[in-house]
N, C-alpha and C positions, 0 to 999 in steps of 0.2 A: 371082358368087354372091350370093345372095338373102340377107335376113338369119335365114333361117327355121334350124333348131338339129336339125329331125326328116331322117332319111335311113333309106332301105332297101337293104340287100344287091341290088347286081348280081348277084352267085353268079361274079364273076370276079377273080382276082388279078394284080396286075403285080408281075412276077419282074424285077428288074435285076440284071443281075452287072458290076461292074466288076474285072474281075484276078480275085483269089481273092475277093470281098466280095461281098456280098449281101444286097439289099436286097427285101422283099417288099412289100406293100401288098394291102390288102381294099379294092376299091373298091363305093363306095358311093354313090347319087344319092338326091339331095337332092328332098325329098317338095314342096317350093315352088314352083321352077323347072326339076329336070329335069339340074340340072350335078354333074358326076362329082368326087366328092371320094376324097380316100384316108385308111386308116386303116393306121398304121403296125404290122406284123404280126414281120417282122424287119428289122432295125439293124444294117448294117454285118458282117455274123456275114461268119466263115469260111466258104467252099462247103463245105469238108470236115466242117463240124460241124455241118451239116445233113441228118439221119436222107433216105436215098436215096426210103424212102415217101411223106414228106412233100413231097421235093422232087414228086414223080409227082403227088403231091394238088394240089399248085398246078397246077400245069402243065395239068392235068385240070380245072379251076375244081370242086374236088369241092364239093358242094352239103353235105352233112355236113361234111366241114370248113370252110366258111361258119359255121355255127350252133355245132359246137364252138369257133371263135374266137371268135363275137360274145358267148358266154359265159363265155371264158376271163376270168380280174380281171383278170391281166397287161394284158392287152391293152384291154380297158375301162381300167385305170386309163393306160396311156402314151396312148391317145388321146381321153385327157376325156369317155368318154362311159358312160353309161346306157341302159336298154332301155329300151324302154316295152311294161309288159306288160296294157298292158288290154285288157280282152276278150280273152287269147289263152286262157283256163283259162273251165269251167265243169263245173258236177254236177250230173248231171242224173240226178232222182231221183225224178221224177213229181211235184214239187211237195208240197206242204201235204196232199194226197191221200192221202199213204202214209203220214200222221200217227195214223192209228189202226190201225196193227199195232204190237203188244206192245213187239218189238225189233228194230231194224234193223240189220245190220251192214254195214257200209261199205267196201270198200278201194278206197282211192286211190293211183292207179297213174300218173306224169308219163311222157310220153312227151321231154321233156326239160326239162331243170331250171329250173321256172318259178315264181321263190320267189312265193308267196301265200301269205294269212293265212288255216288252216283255219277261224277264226270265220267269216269275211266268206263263204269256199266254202262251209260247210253252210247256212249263212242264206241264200243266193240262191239255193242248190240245194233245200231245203223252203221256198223261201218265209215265211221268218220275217227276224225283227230280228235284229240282232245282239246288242243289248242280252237278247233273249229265247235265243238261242246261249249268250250268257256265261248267264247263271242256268239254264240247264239243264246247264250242268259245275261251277257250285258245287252245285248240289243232288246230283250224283254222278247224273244221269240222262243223259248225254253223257260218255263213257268212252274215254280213250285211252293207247296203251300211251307216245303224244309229247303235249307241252306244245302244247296248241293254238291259247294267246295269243300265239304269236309266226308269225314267218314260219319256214314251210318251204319245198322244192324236193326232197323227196323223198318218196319212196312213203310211205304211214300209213295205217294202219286206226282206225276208230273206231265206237263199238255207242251208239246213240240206243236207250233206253230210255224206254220210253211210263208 
């Protein structure tokens, strides 16, 4: 193994049973060199206290339960890792262009939960600063029913007033 720290979902899991116990794994190769790492998914569990759909999902390498694990904390926190989510989100808004209609209204809609900073999204989606983002929500000309100075991952609307 490479000293490199970035990996991408196979979309396949290793199911081992010993006796009653079970043990799963996300495997994962390594974006450096190509070598198949594992990401611990379950530990030892009882076969019997393993939901029989779930077992089917593994079995299946179901490709939605790939992405619902890589997002799960549990499982980010037992196996030391982090996403990297850049470049996976953008708004596309016709740019700087659509800056002179009156009022615009926005909804943003994640097709899975990709926490970003709605500053950072609206500013590269018109084409502006972010410093120019923040002083158009203190001036109350950028309106939202959520806090837009932090990170989200869920749906929000929000009305740019001109």
């Amino acid at each position: 193994m490479c000293a490199s720290d970035r990996f991408r979902a196979s979309g396949k899991f290793r199911v081992n049973a010993n006796h009653k116990l079970l043990d799963v794994w996300l495997l994962v190769l390594c974006t450096g060199c190509g070598d198949t790492a594992k990401l611990t998914v379950l530990e030892r569990m009882n076969v019997r206290s393993v939901r029989p759909e779930l077992l089917d999902r593994l079995h299946d390498n179901d490709s939605g339960l790939t992405a619902e694990l890589l997002q799960d904390a549990v499982v980010q926190h037992r196996n030391r890792i982090t996403l990297d989510w850049d470049g996976a989100w953008r708004l596309d808004t016709g740019g700087s262009d659509r800056l002179d209609v009156e009022v615009i209204d926005v909804s943003v809609r994640f097709a899975a939960r990709i926490p970003v900073r709605p500053v950072r999204l609206i500013a590269e989606g018109f084409g502006l600063g972010r410093a120019e983002v923040e002083r158009l929500v203190t001036e109350g000309k950028l309106v939202s029913a959520v806090r837009l100075s932090g990170k989200l991952s869920g749906d929000f609307t929000f009305t740019l007033k001109r």
